[in-house]
Every structure is written in C-alpha cells, then in structure tokens.
C-alpha positions in Angstrom: 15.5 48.8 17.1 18.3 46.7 18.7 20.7 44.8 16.2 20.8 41.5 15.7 22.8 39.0 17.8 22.6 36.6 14.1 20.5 33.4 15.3 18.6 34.2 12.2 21.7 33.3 10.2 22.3 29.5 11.2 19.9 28.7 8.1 22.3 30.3 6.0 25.3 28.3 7.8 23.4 25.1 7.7 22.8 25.7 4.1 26.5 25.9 3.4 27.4 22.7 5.2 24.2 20.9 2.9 26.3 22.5 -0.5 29.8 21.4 0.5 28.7 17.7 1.8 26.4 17.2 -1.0 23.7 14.4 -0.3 22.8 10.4 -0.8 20.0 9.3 -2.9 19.1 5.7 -3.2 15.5 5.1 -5.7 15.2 1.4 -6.4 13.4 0.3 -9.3 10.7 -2.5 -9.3 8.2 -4.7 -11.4 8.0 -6.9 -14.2 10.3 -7.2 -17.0 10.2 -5.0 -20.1 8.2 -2.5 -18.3 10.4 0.4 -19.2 12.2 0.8 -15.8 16.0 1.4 -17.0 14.3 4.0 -20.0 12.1 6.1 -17.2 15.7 6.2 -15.1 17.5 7.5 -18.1 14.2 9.6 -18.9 14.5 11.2 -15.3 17.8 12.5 -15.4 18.1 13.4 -18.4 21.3 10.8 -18.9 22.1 7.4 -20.1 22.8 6.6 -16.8 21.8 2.7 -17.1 22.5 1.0 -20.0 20.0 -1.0 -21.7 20.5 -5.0 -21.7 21.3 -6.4 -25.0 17.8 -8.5 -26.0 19.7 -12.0 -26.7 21.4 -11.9 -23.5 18.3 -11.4 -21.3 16.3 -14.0 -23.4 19.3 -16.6 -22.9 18.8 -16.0 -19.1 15.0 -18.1 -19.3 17.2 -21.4 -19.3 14.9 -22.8 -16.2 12.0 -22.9 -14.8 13.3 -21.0 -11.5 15.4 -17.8 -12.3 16.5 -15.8 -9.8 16.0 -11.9 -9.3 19.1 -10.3 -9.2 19.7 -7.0 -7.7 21.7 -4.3 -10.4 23.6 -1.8 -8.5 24.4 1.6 -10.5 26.2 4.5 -8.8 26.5 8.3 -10.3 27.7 11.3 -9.0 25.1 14.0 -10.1 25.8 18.1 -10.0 23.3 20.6 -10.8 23.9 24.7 -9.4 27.2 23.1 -7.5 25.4 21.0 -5.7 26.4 17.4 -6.1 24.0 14.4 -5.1 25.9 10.8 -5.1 23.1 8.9 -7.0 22.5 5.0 -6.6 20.1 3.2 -8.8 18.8 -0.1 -7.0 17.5 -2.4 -10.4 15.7 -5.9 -9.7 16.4 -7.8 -13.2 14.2 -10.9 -13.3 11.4 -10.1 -10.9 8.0 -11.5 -12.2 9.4 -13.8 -15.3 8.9 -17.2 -13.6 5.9 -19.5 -14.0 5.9 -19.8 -10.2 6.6 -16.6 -8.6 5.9 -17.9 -4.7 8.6 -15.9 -2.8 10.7 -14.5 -6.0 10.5 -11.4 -4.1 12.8 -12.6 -1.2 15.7 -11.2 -2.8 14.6 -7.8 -3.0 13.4 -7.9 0.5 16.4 -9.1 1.5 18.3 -6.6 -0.2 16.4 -3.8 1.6 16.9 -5.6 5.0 20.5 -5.9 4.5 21.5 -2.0 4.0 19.6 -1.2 7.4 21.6 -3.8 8.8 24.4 -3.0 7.2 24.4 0.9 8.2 23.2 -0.3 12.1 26.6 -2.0 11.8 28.4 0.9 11.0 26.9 3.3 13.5 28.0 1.0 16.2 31.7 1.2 15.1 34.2 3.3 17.5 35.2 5.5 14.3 32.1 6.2 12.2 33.2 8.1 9.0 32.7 7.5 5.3 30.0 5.5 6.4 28.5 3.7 3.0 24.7 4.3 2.8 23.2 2.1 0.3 19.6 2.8 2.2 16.6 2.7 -0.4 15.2 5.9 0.2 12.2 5.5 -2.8 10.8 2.6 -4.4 9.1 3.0 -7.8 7.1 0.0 -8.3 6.2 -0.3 -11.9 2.7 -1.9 -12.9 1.5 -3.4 -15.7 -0.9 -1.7 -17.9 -3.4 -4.2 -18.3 -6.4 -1.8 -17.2 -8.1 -4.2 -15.1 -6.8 -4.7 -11.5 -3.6 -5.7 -9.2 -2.0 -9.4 -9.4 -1.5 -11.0 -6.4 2.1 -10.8 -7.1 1.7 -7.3 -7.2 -0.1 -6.9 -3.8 2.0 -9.5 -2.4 5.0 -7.7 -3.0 3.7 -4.3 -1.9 2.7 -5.0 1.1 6.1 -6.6 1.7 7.8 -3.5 0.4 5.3 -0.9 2.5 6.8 -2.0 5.3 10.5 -1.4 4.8 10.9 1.5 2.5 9.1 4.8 0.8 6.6 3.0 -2.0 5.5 4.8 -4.7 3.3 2.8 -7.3 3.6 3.5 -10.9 1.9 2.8 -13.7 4.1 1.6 -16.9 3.4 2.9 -20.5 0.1 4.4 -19.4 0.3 5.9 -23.2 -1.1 2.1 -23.9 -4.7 2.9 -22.0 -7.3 5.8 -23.0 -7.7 8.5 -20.7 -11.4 7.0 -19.7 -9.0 3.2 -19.2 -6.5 4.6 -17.2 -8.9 6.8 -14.8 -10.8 3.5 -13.8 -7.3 1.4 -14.0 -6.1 4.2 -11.2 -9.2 4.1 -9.0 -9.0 0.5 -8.9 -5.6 0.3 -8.0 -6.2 2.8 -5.2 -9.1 0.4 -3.9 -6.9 -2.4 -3.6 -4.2 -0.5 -2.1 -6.6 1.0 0.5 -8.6 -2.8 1.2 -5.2 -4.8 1.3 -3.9 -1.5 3.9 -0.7 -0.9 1.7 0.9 1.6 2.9 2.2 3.9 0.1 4.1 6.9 0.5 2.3 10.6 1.1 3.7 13.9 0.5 3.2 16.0 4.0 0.5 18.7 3.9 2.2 21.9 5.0 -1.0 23.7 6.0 1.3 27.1 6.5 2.1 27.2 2.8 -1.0 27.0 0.6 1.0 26.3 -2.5 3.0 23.9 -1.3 0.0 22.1 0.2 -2.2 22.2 -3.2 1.1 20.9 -5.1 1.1 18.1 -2.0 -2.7 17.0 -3.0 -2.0 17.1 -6.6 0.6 14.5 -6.0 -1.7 12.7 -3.7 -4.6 13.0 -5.8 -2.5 11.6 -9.0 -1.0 8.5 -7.4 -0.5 6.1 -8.9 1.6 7.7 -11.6 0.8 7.0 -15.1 3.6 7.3 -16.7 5.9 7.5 -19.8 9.1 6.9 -20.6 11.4 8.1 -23.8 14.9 9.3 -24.6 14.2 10.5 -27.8 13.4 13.8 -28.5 10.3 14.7 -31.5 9.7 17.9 -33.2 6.1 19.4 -31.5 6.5 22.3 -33.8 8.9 23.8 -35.9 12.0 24.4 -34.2 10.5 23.4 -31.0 11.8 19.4 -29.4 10.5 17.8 -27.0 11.2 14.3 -25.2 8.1 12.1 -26.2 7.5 9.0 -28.9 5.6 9.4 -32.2 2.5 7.1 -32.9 1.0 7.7 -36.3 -2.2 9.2 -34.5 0.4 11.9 -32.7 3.0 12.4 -30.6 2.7 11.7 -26.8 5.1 14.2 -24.8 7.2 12.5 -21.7 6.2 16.3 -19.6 2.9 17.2 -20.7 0.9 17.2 -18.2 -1.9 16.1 -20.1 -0.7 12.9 -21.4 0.9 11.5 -18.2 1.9 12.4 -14.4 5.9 12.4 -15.3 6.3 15.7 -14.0 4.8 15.0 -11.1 6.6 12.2 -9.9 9.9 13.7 -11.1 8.8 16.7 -8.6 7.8 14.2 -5.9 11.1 12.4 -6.4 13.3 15.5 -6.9 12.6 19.1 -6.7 10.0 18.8 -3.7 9.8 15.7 -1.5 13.5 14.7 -1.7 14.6 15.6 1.8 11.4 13.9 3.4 11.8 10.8 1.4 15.5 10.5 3.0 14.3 11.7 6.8 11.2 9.1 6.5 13.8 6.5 5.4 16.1 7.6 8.5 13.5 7.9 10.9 10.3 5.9 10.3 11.6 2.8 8.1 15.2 2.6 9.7 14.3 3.3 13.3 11.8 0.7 12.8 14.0 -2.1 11.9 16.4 -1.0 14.5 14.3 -1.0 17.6 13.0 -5.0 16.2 16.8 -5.5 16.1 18.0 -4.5 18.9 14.7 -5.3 20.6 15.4 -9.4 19.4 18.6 -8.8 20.7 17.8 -8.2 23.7 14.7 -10.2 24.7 15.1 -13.9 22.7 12.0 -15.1 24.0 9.8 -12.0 22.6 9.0 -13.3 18.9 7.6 -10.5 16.1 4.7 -12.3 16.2 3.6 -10.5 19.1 5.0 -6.7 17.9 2.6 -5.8 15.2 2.1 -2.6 16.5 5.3 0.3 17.1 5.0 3.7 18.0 7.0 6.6 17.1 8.3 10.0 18.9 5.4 11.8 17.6 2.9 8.7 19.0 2.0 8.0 15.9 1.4 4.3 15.3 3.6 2.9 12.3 3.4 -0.6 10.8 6.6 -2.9 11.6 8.3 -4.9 8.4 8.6 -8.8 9.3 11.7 -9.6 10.8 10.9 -12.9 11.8 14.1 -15.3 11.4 13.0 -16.7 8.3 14.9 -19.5 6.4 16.9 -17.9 3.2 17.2 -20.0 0.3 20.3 -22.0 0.6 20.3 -23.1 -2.8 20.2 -19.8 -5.3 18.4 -21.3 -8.3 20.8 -19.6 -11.0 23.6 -21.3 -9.6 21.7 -24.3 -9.4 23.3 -26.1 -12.3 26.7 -25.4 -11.8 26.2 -26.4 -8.2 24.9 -29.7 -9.4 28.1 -29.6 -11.9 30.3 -29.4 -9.2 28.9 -32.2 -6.8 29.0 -34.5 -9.3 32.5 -33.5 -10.6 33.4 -33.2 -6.9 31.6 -36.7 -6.3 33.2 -38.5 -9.2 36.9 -37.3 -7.9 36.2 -38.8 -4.6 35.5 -41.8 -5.8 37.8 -41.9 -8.0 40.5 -41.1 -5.7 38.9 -43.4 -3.3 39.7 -46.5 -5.9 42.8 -45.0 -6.4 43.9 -45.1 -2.7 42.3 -48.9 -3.2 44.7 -49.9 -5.5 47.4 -48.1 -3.7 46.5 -50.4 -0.8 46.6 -53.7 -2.6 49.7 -53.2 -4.6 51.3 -52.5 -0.9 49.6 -55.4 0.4 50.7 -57.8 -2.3 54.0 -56.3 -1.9 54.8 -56.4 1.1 53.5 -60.4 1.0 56.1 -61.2 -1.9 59.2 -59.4 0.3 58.1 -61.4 3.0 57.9 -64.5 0.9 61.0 -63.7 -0.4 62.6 -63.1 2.9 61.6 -66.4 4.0 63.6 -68.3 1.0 66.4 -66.6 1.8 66.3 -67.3 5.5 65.9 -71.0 4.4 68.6 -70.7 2.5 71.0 -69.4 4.8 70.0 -71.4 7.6 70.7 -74.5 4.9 74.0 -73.0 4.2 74.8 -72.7 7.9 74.1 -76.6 8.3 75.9 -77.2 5.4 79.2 -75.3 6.7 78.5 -77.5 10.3 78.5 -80.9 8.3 81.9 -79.7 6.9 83.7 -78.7 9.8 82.4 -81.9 11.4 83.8 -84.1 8.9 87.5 -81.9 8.4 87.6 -83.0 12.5 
C-alpha cells in the first residue's frame, strides 16, 4: 500500500492555526427588564462576568416618560484547554420599560446595523488587520413568563431582529410556570412564530452523523428555551452542590434536564453550534446586508421596497433585513432634558450678550455725540479767539 503524500493532515494544520488565533464570539442579550439576563450570562460561564446594576440606580433612571435603551458593551477574554475565545456581551438596558414602546427597539437595530457596516468598512481598507468585530453572532431574546402568548412588542421586535442576526427565543424564569403551563406557553409561542414567519435560528441536521442529528432535533424540538438562571450553588445531597435556587417545596437545578432546557441552550450556544452560529452571521446575515449596501450604492433609483426576496450561493432563498433610509431619532430622549438645559442656557446668553452689545452701542453713540459737541465749543472758541487777536492787531495799527 503506497504511503501517504499527507493531504489528510491539513485538518490537523488547520486545527493548529484555529488554537493559536483563538476565536470572536459576540451573544447579545434581549427583552424586558428584570428578566434575569445579566444572571443567565454569569450562569453560562460560570463567571461574574457582568455585574449586576445597583436597584436605586436603575429605578432613578424612570425619570420620564420616554427612556431610551441603551446598548451595555462587556468584553472578556475566555480560555478553556488553551484555547482562548475573546468574548463580547451585547446588553440592551431599558428595552420594554416605557408606557409607549412604538420604535424603542431602533436602538438595538441600529446597533446590529452599525457593526456590519462597520466591519464592511474595514474590509475595504488597503491594510486589513486587527480588524474589530463586534458582529452579533447569537441573540437571546428573553420572554416573559406570563403563560399566555407573545406581545406585540415581542413579535415586533423579532421579526425586526430575524432579519439581521441568529435569534434564539428564550423563555425567562420558566421555574415560575408548571410543567403542564410551560408545555402550552411553548406551543403557543411556536404558533406565533410560525404565523408571523419569524425566522429563528435552526441547528443543521447532519444526516451522516445520527447522533449529532438526534442532539440537532432535540434542540429544535425544545425551542424556545425555558430556562433558569442562578449563581448560587445548593446542597442536592450530602456533599453533593449544584447551581440551582431553593423554594420551600424543593430545589430547582440550573442543569437538570428535567426542570429546564439550560443545558441545551448552553450546548447550542457553546459546545455544538458555535462555529455555525459565527459562519451563518458571516455568510447569510452579513452577506445580506452587504449585497443591499453595495447594491444601494450602486443603483439609487432601486428602493428595498422592491428587493424582498435575495438568494444565496446555495439558491436558497433568504429574507432581506430593512435597509430602507429611515429617519434616526435626532433627539435621544435621555438627553432630552439636558438638551433643553442647554438651549435655554445657550438662549438666555445670546440674549444677554445681545443687550450687552446694545448697551455697548449706545454708550458709543452717546459718546461719540458729546466729543463732537465738545469739539464744536472748542472750535467756537478758537475761532472767537482768532477774531479777538484780528481786532487787536487792527487797533495796535
């Protein structure tokens, strides 16, 4: 049997390269307030990675009646086997806590919108390296567990968010439903999502691995996620901790299968779908708003309007996000009162420089009428001392 030439070994090479770079991984997290979002981050890895808000500071924030969303950026380098993964945590404080809500997701759309743009930008630069990806790569969007149905701020949002990046809908604190509750809670969801033609994210089935393909329709068949989120750990049995949080009718365990779909959607996120999360961001999402971009670029007169439809390599027909030039909000509403501060104070100093200059302008005037007052005195003066000094040398003659 002839030896081989060592094609077969470019795995291993590639595998090497993969070790040494290390990788980007960009999960933004979504939804209401006081949903457990920066607990289930900290729950994931294992780490205080986000710090929690103090309770008085996020209350003072609900001064008006329009509070912005702000986008929380948190950055961590990660290393597990020598591998290192430079971890960013997208956060969306304030989403959801207004009375009216009509466009409060803007901001997070924008956001999104902005890093493809942003790394588009890059690409086209003569010297390319250290490029900064900030590219959201998996959104968690958290729901609330009321055990009835989607808001329309929630579909609203998710179809705006299907579009643009890999969505994953979750269910918060589903320990706060029965099992029967949050069985019909997920069917419903997954009726909406299928009649409003969300587009959520699917693991691929690889139909030449059985295992991997049952683990891919577990995942499928779970989503949404119901799950739980705790840092602190509770004694299961003697000697024997376990992340989970202790009711007094029993303990509900963060990885237990059985109590909630944690484990799953730290595999989806993690140990199994990582690497198609970030090619589907590259390829499908990205590619997407790149072709629009450079598309609109091109031809002015072709509005998106008349693109609903794009196609990839593969001729697969994919959904295009909206990138219809759209108006952004000129005035940010958490700014608003200082920026109404500052007219004023800016309005007031104009006008009072304004008098100023005023006054500047009579006193000159009234000045410059008492010189030339003055200045006529003394010219009648002189000239009556010059006729005086004529009537004098007259009479001397």
């Amino acid at each position: 049997m002839p030896e081989p030439v060592g094609v077969s070994s470019l795995p291993d090479q590639r595998y090497k390269i993969v070790s040494n770079e290390g990788s980007t991984f960009t999960i933004m997290v979504a939804g209401e307030s006081g949903l457990g979002k920066t607990t289930f981050i900290n729950t994931l890895f294992h780490s205080s990675l986000k710090p929690y808000q103090d309770p008085n500071e996020r209350h003072n924030k609900f001064t008006s009646a329009h509070q912005t969303v702000e986008i929380g950026i948190v950055r961590a380098l990660l290393e597990e086997k020598n591998f290192k993964i430079r971890l960013n945590i997208i956060d969306t404080p304030g989403f959801g806590n207004n009375v009216n809500n009509v466009d409060s997701w803007t901001p997070i759309i924008d956001f999104i919108d902005d890093q493809h743009e942003s790394y588009m930008k890059q690409e086209r630069q003569p010297i390319r390296e250290n490029k900064k990806d900030l590219r959201v790569h998996a959104c968690l969007y958290f729901i609330r567990p009321t055990g009835h149905s989607l808001k329309p701020l929630d579909i609203e949002i998710m179809k705006k968010l299907s579009t643009r990046v890999n969505l994953i809908p979750v269910i918060a604190k589903s320990d706060t439903l029965s099992p029967k509750e949050l069985d019909t809670f997920k069917s419903r969801i997954r009726e909406i999502i299928e009649a409003q033609d969300i587009d959520i994210y699917t693991p691929p089935l690889e139909l030449d691995d059985a295992a991997s393909a049952d683990h891919a329709k577990q995942l499928i068949e779970s989503m949404p996620f119901a799950i739980i989120g705790s840092e602190e750990e509770v004694e299961v049995a003697p000697g024997k901790l376990t992340r989970g949080r202790k009711y007094p009718w029993g303990i509900v365990e963060v990885e237990n299968e059985q109590h909630c779909d944690f484990k799953k959607l730290r595999s989806l996120l993690l140990r199994t779908n990582m690497l198609d999360l970030i090619l589907s961001t590259n390829e499908i999402h990205y590619e997407t708003f790149r072709a629009l971009k450079l598309g609109s670029n091109e031809d002015e007169d072709t509005t998106t309007e008349n693109k609903e439809e794009l196609t990839n390599e593969k001729g697969e027909i994919i959904k295009r996000p909206s990138l219809s030039k759209k108006p952004r909000r000129l005035h940010n509403p958490k700014f608003k009162e200082e920026e109404d501060a500052l007219k004023k104070f800016f309005t007031e100093q104009v006008k009072s420089e304004d008098q100023r200059f005023k006054q500047w302008e009579t006193n000159i005037i009234n000045e410059r009428n008492r010189l030339n007052q003055d200045l006529e005195e003394m010219q009648a003066k002189l000239k009556a001392l010059e006729e005086q000094v004529k009537k004098l040398q007259l009479s001397k003659r």
